[in-house]
C-alpha positions in Angstrom: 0.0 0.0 0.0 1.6 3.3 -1.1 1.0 6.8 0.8 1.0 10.0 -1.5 4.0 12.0 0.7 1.5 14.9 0.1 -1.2 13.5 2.0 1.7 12.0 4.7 2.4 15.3 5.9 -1.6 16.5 6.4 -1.8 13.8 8.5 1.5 14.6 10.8 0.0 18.5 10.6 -3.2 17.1 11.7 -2.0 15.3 14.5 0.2 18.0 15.6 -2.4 20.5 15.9 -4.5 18.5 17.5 -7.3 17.6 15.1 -9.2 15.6 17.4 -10.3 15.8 20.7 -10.1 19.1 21.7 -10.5 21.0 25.2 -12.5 23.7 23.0 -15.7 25.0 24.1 -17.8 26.1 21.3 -20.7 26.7 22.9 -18.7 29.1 25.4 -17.0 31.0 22.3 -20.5 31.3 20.3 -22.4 32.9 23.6 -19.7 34.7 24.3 -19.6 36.4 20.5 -23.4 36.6 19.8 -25.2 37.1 23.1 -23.0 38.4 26.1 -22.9 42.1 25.0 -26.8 41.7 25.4 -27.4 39.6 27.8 -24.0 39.5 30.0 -21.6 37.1 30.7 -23.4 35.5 33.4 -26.5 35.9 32.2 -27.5 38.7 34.0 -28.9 40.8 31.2 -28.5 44.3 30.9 -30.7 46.6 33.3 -33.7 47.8 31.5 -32.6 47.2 27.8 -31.8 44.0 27.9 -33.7 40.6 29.9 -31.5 38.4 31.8 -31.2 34.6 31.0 -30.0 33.5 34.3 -33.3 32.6 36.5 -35.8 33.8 33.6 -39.0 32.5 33.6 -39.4 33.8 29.7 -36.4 31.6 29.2 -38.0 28.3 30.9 -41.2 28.3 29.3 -40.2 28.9 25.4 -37.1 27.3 26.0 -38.5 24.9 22.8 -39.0 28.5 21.2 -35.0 29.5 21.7 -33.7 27.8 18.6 -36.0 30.0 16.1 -35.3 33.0 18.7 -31.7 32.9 18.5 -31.3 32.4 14.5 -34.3 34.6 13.4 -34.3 37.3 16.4 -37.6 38.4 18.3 -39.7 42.1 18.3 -42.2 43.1 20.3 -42.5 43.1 24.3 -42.0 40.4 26.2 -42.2 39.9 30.1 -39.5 38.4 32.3 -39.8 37.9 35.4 -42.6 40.1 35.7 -40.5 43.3 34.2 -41.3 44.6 30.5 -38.6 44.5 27.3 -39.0 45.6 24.2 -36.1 46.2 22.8 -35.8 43.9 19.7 -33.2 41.2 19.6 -31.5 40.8 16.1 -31.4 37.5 14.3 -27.9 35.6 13.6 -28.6 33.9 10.3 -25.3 32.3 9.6 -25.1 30.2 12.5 -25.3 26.3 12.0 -27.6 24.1 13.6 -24.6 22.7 15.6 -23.7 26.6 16.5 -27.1 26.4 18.0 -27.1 23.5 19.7 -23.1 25.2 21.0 -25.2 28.4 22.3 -28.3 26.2 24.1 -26.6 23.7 25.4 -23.8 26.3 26.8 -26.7 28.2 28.4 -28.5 25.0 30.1 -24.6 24.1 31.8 -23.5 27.1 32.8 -26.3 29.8 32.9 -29.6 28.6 33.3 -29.9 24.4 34.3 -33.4 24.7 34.1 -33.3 24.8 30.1 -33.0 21.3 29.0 -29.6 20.3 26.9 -30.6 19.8 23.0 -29.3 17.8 20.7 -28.6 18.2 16.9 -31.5 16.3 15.8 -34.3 18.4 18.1 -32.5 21.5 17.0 -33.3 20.6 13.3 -36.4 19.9 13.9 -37.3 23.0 15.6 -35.5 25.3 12.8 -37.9 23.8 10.4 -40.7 23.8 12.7 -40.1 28.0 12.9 -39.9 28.8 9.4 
């Protein structure tokens, strides 16, 4: 069996930088980009402009709604946790289905537990169920 010396040396690259299993957190890097400067860090939201994630009870009843929300944006008031926003959230079109299963499942583990981890599959079926 004979090994193209080309194709050799993409697979030495690849192992060397570490195409694989990764430490990488996706999810952490995507919320960080695309909601934080909204919504905070934490979660927290942003005073009156903005609604918090962390504890919302917006977020925990449509959490089957955040999908659609995230890629195609919301207007209109809404009401968490009994306080008024209507400042309109813009969509984020170019992001995958895996982006947005990265962005939920980052905000069930490490801002709000009460949203339930997705996976790919449920997130598909939601972004087709919204359009």
């Amino acid at each position: 069996m004979k090994i193209s010396l080309p194709l050799f040396f993409l697979a030495i690259i690849s192992f060397m930088n570490g195409c694989g299993d990764s430490n990488r957190d996706y999810g952490s890097e995507l919320y960080t980009k695309h909601c934080s400067n909204c919504h905070g860090i934490e979660g927290q939201g942003l005073q009156d402009l903005y609604p918090p994630l962390k504890g919302a009870d917006y977020l925990i009843e449509n959490q089957g709604d955040l999908a659609c929300q995230i890629l195609y944006g919301m207007n209109g008031e809404i009401v968490v946790n009994g306080k008024a926003f209507n400042q309109a959230m813009p969509s984020i079109p170019h992001l995958s289905d895996v982006d947005l299963t990265n962005i939920i499942n980052y905000i069930s583990k490490n801002i709000e537990p009460s949203v339930k981890p997705v996976t790919l599959r449920e997130v598909k079926n939601r972004i087709y169920d919204c359009k």
